[in-house]
C-alpha positions as CSV (number, residue, x, y, z in Angstrom):
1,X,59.6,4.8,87.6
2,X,60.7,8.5,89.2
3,X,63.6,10.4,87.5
4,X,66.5,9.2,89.6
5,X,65.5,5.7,89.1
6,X,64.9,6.3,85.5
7,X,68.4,8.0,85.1
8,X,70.1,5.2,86.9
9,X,69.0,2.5,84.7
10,X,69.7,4.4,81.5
11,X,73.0,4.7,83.0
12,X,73.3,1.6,83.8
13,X,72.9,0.6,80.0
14,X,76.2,2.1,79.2
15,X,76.9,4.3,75.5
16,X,77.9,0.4,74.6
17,X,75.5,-3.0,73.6
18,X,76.2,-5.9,75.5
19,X,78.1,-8.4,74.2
20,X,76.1,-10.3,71.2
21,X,73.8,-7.4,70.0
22,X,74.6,-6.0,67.0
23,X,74.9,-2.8,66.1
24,X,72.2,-1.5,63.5
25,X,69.0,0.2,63.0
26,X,66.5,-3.3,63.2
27,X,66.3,-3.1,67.5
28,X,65.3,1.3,67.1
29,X,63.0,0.3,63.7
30,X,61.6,-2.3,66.2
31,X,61.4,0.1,68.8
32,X,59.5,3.1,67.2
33,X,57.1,0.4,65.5
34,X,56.2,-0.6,68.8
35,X,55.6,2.8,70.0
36,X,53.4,3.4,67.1
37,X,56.1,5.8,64.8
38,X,56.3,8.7,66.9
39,X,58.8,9.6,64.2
40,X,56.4,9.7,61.2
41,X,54.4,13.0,60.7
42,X,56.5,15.4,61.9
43,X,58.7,17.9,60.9
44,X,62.3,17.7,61.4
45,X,65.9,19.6,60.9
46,X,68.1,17.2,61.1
47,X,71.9,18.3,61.5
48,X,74.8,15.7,60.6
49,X,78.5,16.4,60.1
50,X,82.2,16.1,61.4
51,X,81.7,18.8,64.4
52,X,79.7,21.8,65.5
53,X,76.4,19.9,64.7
54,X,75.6,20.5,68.1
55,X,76.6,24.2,67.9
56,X,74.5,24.1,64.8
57,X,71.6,22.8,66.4
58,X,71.1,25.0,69.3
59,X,71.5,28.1,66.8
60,X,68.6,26.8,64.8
61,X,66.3,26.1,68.0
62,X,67.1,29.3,68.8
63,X,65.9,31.1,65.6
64,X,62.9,29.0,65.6
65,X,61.9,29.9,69.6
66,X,61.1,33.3,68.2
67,X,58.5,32.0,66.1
68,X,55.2,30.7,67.3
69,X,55.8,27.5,66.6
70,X,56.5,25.2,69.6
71,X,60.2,23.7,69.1
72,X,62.3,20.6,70.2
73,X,65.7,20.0,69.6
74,X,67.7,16.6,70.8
75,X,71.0,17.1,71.5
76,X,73.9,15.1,73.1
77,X,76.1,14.8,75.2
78,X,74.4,16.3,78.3
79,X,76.4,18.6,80.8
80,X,75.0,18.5,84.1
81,X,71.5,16.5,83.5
82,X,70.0,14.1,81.1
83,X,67.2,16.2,81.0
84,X,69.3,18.4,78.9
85,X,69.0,16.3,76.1
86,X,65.4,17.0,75.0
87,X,64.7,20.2,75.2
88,X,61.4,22.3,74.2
89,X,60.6,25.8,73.5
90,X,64.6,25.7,74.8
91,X,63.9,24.2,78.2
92,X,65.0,21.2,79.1
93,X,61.9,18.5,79.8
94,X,61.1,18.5,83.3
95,X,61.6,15.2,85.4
96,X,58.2,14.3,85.5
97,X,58.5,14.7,81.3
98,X,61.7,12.5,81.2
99,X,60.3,9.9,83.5
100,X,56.9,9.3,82.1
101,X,58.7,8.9,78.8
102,X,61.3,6.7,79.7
103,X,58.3,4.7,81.3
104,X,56.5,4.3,77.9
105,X,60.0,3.5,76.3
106,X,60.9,1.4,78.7
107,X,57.8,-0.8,78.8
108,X,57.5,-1.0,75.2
109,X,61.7,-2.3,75.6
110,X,60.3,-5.0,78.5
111,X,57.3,-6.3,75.6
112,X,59.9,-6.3,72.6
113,X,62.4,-8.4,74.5
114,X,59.9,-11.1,76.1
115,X,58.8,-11.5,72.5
116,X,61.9,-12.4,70.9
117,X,61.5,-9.1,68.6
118,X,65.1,-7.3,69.5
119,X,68.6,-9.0,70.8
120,X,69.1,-6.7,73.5
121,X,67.7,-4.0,75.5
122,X,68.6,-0.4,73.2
123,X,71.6,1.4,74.2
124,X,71.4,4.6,76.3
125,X,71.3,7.0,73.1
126,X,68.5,5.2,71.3
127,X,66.6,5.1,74.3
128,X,66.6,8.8,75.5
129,X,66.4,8.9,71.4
130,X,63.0,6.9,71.3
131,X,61.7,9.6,74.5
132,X,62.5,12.8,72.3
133,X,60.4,11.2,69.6
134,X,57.4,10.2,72.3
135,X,58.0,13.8,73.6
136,X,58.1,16.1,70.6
137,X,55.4,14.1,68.8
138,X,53.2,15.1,72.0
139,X,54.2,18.6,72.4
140,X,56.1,20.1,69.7
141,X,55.4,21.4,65.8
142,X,58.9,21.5,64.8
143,X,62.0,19.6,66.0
144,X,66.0,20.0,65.6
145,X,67.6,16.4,65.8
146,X,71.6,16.3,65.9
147,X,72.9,12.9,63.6
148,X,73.8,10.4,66.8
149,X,76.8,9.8,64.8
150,X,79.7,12.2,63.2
151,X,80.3,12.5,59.7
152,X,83.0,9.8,59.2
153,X,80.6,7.1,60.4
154,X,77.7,8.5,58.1
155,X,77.8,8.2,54.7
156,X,75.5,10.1,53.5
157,X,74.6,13.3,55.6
158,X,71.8,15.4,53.6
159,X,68.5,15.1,54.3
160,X,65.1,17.1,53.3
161,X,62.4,18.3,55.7
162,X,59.3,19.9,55.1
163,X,59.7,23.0,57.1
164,X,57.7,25.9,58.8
165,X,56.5,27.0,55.1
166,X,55.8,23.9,53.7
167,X,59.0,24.3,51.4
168,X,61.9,21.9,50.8
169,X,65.2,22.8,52.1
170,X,68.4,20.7,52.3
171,X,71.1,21.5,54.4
172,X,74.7,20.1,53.8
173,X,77.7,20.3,56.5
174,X,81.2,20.2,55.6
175,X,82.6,16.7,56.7
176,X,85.8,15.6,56.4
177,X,86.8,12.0,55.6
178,X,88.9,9.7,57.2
179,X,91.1,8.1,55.4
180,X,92.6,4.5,56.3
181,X,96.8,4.0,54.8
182,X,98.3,1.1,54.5
């Protein structure tokens, strides 16, 4: 599929599931399995909080650009152009880049659904989330990944990675609670 026709379909998904899928992490688990983990063996900043994780991100792509390692960083919303989204070495992935991994994402969507193996097709965001994955795995060393959901909805927002020197870091974002009254 070109770009255009790529971008139209995601589109057409909607940031919603259709009704009867259920929210959850069994249709992405599924997913990434199916695309063989692009996930597993790299390295990862991942950036969760309330607001400015985006913010956040882009300052830490930025810092790493002037090292020689290659970068990603996976960002949303997008301004102008999906493409924005997935960005590496702080350019967004080129058309050609975006389509041929939506292709790969897309077909491995097509077999997962003919086999009874997810409910529905993945929404827009854990699509173009599946294509950063195939995408950074392929070209990148080290990639910064904002949490697809703001602190209120995520319990638990630290996380380790295994950085540029091999040492353990954990970053922690100050999030503020909502509370529900009665």
């Amino acid at each position: 599929m070109n770009y255009p026709d790529s971008v139209r379909f995601l589109y057409s998904l909607g940031n919603e599931l259709k009704v009867g899928a259920k929210w959850g992490l069994e249709r992405m688990q599924a997913l990434l399995m199916a695309l063989g983990h692009p996930e597993r063996g790299q390295r990862f900043i991942h950036v969760a909080g309330t607001n400015g994780k985006g913010s956040t991100c882009a300052m830490i792509a930025s810092v790493l650009a002037e090292t020689p390692y290659r970068t990603g960083l996976y960002t949303s919303p997008h301004l102008i152009e999906p493409t924005e989204r997935i960005q590496m070495n702080g350019q967004p992935v080129s058309d050609r880049e975006f389509a041929a991994a939506f292709d790969i994402v897309h077909q491995a969507v097509e077999d997962l659904l003919l086999e009874n193996r997810i409910d529905a097709h993945p929404s827009y965001f854990e699509t173009v989330t599946a294509m950063a994955f195939l995408l950074f795995q392929k070209y990148c060393e080290i990639s910064v990944i904002e949490v697809g959901l703001g602190g209120g909805s995520t319990p638990r927002t630290s996380f380790t990675l295994n950085c540029v020197s091999s040492r353990r870091f954990l970053l922690i974002m100050n999030l503020s609670w909502a509370t529900a009254s009665n």
